[in-house]
N, C-alpha and C positions, 0 to 999 in steps of 0.2 A: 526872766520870763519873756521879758521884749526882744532879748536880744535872739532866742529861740524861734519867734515866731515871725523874727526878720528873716534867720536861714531857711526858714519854710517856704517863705514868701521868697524868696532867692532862686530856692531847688525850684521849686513850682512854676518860677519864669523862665528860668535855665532847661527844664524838664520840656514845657509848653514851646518856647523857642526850637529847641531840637529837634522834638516832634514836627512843628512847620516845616521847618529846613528839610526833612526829611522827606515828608509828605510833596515839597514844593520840586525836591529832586526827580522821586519816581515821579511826576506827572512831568514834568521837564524831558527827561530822558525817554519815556514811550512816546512825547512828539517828535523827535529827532531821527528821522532818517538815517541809517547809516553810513559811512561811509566807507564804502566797500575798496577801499584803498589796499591796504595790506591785510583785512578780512576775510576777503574774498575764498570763500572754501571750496568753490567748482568753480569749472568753466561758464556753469549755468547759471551762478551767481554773477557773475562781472556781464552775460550778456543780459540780465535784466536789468545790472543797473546801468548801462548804457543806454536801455532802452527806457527808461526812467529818466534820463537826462536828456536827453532828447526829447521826450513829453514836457519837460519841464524847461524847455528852452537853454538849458544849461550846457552850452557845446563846449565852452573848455574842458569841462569835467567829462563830459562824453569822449573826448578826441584824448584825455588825458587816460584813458583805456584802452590806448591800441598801443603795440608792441612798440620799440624802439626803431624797431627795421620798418614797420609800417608809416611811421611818424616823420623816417627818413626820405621816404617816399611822395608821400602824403603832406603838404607843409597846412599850417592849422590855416591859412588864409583861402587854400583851397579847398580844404572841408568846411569850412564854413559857409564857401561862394556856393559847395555843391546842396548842403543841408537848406541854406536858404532859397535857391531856386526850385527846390523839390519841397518844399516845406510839408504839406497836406500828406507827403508819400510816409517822413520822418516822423509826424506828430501822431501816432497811431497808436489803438490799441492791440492789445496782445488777446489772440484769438485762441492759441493753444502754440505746442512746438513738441518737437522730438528729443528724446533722452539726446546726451552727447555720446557722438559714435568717435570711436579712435580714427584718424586719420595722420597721413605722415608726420611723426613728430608734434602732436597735437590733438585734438578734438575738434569735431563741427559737428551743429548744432542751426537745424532749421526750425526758424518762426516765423509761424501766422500771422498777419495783420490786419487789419483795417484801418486804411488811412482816414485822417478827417474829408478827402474825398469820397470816401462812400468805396472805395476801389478794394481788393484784395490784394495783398503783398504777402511775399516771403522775402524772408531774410534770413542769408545762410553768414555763420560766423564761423571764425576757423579762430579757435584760443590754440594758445601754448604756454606752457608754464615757464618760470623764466626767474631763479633765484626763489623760486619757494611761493608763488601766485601768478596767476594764472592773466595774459593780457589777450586782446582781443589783436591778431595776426593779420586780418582777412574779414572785408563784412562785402556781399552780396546783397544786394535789393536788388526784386524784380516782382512786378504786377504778375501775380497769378491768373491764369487763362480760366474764364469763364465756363458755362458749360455749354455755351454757345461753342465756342473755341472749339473744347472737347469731342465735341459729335461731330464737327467738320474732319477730324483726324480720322 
């Protein structure tokens, strides 16, 4: 009879453990950002999360999204020199953007910003796919013309 109600008492903490671990997982795993590494299932996905890394200060991972020929280009000491001297321009929210349109060998994809300066930006991205995911080729930033600007045209 004892030995019965030790297997119960057994299952019942083995059962109870499980459940935790389980329970501790899914709440683990909906905090976890993803990593849109080899994920990445549009163009419009890697330029968010570029634009995510960037808000979050995380420039390796940000510069770690542009193509190989851009990176060639581009060495990460001078993306860094240029992200940190524009900092307010980079640290920005996203206002809206346009679908991605086809362009040569690729997609671009314009988004809206607001810097933590208070300023407007656009940012034009040019992806291209490249072994089965899509990296970021081409990024544009430029302060959007006011409507001041506007009515002078």
């Amino acid at each position: 009879f004892s030995t019965r109600r030790n297997f119960r008492r057994r299952l019942l903490l083995i059962f109870s453990l499980g459940l935790v671990a389980f329970a501790l997982t899914v709440w683990i795993l909906s905090r976890v950002e993803p990593s849109f590494g080899n994920f990445a299932s549009g163009p419009g996905d890697v330029a968010r999360a570029q634009l995510r890394a960037l808000g979050r200060g995380d420039l390796r991972a940000a510069y770690g999204m542009f193509s190989a020929r851009y990176r060639q280009q581009v060495s990460f000491d001078a993306w860094h020199e240029l992200v940190i001297r524009h900092w307010r321009m980079f640290h920005a929210e996203v206002l809206g953007g346009s679908e991605p349109a086809r362009s040569r060998g690729g997609m671009t994809l314009v988004v809206h910003l607001r810097g933590s300066d208070d300023k407007a930006y656009r940012a034009r991205f040019t992806l291209i796919q490249f072994q089965g995911r899509w990296w970021v080729d081409d990024l544009h930033w430029g302060e959007e013309p006011d409507e001041h600007d506007l009515l002078k045209t």
